[in-house]
C-alpha positions as CSV (number, residue, x, y, z in Angstrom):
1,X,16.6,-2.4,7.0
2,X,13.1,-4.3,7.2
3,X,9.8,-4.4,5.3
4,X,6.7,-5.8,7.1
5,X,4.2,-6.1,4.4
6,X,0.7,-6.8,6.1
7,X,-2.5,-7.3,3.7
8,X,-6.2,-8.2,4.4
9,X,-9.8,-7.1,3.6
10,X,-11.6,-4.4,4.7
11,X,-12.2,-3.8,8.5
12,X,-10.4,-7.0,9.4
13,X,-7.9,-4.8,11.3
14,X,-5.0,-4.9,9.0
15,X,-4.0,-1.0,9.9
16,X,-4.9,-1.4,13.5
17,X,-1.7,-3.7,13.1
18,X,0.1,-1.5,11.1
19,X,0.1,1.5,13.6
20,X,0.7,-1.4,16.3
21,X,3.9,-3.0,14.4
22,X,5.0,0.7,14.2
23,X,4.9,1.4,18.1
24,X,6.5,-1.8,18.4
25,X,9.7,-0.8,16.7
26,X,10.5,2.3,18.9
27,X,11.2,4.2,16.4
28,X,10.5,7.8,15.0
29,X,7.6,7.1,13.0
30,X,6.1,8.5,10.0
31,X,2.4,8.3,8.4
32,X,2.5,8.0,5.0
33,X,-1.2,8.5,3.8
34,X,-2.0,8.1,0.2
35,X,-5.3,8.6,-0.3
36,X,-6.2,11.6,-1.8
37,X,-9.0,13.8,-0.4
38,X,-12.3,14.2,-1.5
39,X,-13.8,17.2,-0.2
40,X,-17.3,16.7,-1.4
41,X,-17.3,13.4,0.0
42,X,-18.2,13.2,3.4
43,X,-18.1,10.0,4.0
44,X,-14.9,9.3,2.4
45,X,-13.8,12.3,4.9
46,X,-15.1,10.6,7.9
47,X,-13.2,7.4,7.0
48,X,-9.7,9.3,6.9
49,X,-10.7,10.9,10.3
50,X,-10.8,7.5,11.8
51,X,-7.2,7.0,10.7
52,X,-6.1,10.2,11.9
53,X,-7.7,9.5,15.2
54,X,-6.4,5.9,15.7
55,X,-2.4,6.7,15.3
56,X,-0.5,9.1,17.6
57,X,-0.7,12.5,17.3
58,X,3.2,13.1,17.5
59,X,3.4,10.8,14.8
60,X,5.2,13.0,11.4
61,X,2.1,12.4,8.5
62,X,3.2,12.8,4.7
63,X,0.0,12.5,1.8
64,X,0.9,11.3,-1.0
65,X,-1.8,12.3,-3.3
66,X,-0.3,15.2,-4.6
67,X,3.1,14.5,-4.4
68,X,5.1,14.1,-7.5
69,X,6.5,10.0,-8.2
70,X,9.9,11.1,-7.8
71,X,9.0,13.0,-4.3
72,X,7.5,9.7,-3.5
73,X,10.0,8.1,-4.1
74,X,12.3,9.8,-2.0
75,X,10.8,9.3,1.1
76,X,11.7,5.8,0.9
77,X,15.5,6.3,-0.3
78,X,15.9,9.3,1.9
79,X,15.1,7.5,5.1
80,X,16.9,7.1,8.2
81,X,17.9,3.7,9.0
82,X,16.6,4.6,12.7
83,X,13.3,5.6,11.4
84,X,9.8,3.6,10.5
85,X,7.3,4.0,8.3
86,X,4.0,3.3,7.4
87,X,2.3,2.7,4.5
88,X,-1.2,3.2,4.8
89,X,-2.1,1.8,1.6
90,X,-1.4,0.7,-1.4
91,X,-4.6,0.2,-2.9
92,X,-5.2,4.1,-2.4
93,X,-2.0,4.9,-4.0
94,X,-2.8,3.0,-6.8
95,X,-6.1,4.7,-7.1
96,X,-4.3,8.0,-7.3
97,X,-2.1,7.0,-9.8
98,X,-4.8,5.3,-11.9
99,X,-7.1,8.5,-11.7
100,X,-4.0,10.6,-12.5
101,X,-4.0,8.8,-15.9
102,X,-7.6,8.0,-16.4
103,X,-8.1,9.3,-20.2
104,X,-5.5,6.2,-21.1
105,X,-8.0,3.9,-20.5
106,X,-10.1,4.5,-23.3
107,X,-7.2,4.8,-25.6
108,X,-5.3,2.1,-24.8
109,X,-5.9,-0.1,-21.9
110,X,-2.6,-2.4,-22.0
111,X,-0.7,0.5,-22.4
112,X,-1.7,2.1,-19.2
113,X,-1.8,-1.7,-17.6
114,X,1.5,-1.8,-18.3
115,X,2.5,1.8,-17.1
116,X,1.0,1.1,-14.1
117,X,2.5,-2.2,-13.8
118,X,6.1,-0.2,-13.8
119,X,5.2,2.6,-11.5
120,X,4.3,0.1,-9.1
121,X,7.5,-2.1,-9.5
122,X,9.5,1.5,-9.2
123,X,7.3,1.8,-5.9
124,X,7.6,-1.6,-4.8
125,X,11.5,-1.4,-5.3
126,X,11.6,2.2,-3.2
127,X,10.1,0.2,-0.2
128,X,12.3,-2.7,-0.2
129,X,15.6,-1.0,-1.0
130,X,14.6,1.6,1.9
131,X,17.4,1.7,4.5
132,X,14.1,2.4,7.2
133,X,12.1,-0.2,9.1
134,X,9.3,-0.1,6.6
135,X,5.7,-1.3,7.6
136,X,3.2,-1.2,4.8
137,X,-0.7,-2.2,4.2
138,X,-2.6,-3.0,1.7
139,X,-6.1,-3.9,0.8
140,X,-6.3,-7.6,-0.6
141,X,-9.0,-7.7,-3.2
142,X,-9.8,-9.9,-6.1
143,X,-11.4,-12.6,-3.9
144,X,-14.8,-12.4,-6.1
145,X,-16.2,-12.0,-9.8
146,X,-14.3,-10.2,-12.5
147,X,-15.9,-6.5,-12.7
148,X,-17.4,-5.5,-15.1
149,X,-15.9,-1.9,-15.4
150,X,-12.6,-1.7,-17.7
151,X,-11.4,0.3,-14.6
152,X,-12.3,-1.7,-11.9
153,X,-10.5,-4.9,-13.7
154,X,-7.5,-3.0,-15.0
155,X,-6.9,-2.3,-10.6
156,X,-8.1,-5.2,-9.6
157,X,-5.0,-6.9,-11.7
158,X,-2.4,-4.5,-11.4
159,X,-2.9,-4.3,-7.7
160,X,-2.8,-8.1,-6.9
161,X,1.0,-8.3,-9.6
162,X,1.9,-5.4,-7.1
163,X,0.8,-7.1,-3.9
164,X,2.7,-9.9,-5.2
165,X,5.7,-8.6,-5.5
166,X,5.9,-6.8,-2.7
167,X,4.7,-10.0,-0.8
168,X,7.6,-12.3,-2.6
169,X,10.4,-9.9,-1.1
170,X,9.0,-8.7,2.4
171,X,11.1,-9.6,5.5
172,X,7.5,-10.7,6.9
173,X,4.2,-11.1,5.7
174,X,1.1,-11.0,7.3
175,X,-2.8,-11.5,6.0
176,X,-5.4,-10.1,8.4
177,X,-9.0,-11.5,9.0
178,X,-11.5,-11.0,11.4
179,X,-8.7,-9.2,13.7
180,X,-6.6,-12.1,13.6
181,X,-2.7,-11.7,11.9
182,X,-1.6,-15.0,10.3
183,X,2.4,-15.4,9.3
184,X,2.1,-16.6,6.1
185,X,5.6,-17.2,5.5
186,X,5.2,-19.6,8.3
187,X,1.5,-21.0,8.0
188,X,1.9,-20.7,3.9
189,X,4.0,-22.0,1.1
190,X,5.0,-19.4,-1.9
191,X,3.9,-20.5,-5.5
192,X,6.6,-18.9,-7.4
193,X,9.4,-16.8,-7.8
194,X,8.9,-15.6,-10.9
195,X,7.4,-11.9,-11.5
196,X,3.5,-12.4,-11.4
């Protein structure tokens, strides 16, 4: 149907958006969370709370954390066209699937660079193919030094090929600052076609 991909940095809004594009398209909507829980973390708790607390309460909420790829997957393909939903985000999901696969990275790093380069192409794809109005977020990071953790670096890349691609393809895309959404298919001018 439609993908609205919206990106930005922390706190600049970019979910307040999200649940706002959502209401917008009068549809059915549903939540899809993907960060995984932490219940020792309290803090991390009291972020996801916020979340909870800033979308509607009728809306349908799906985690992702524990759900198997192909189960993810299927939310997208299995869709209604009369139905939204939102992504809320992919720098959480690629967290999961990084930690699900952490003992890789001190065997092989390119290997599991690369398996997480296709998982999130396979993820990427579910989105756009989806035959619902799709609204998704996603953190934009990488504005600053190289890390120095293997771990941070290996996300740091893989999530700005996926953001990429997910960007190049999007119906509309949106970077949020500082509260304020800027169209940057019209304010901006894309680099390349080409996979990242």
């Amino acid at each position: 149907m439609a993908v609205v991909f919206i990106t930005g940095p922390v706190r600049s809004g970019k979910s307040a958006f999200g649940v706002r594009l959502a209401l917008e398209s009068r549809r059915e909507v549903t939540y899809i969370a993907t960060a995984a829980g932490e219940p020792e973390d309290i803090e991390w708790r009291a972020r996801l709370m916020l979340h909870v607390r800033d979308r509607p309460a009728a809306w349908r909420t799906v985690e992702t954390a524990g759900m198997t790829r192909d189960a993810q997957l299927a939310l997208f393909r299995e869709a209604l066209p009369d139905a939204c939903l939102l992504v809320d985000a992919l720098g959480t999901w690629l967290a999961a699937r990084i930690a699900a696969q952490i003992d890789l990275l001190e065997i092989d790093y390119s290997v599991l660079a690369a398996q997480l380069d296709d998982e999130a192409a396979e993820f990427v794809d579910a989105v756009l193919a989806s035959p619902a109005y799709v609204v998704v977020v996603s953190e934009q990071i990488g504005w600053d030094v190289v890390p120095v953790a293997a771990s941070a670096r290996l996300f740091r890349d893989a999530m700005g090929r996926m953001v990429q691609r997910l960007a190049r393809q999007a119906d509309r895309v949106y970077l949020v600052v500082a509260g304020y959404a800027l169209d940057l298919r019209s304010a901006g001018e894309l680099i390349s076609s080409d996979d990242p």
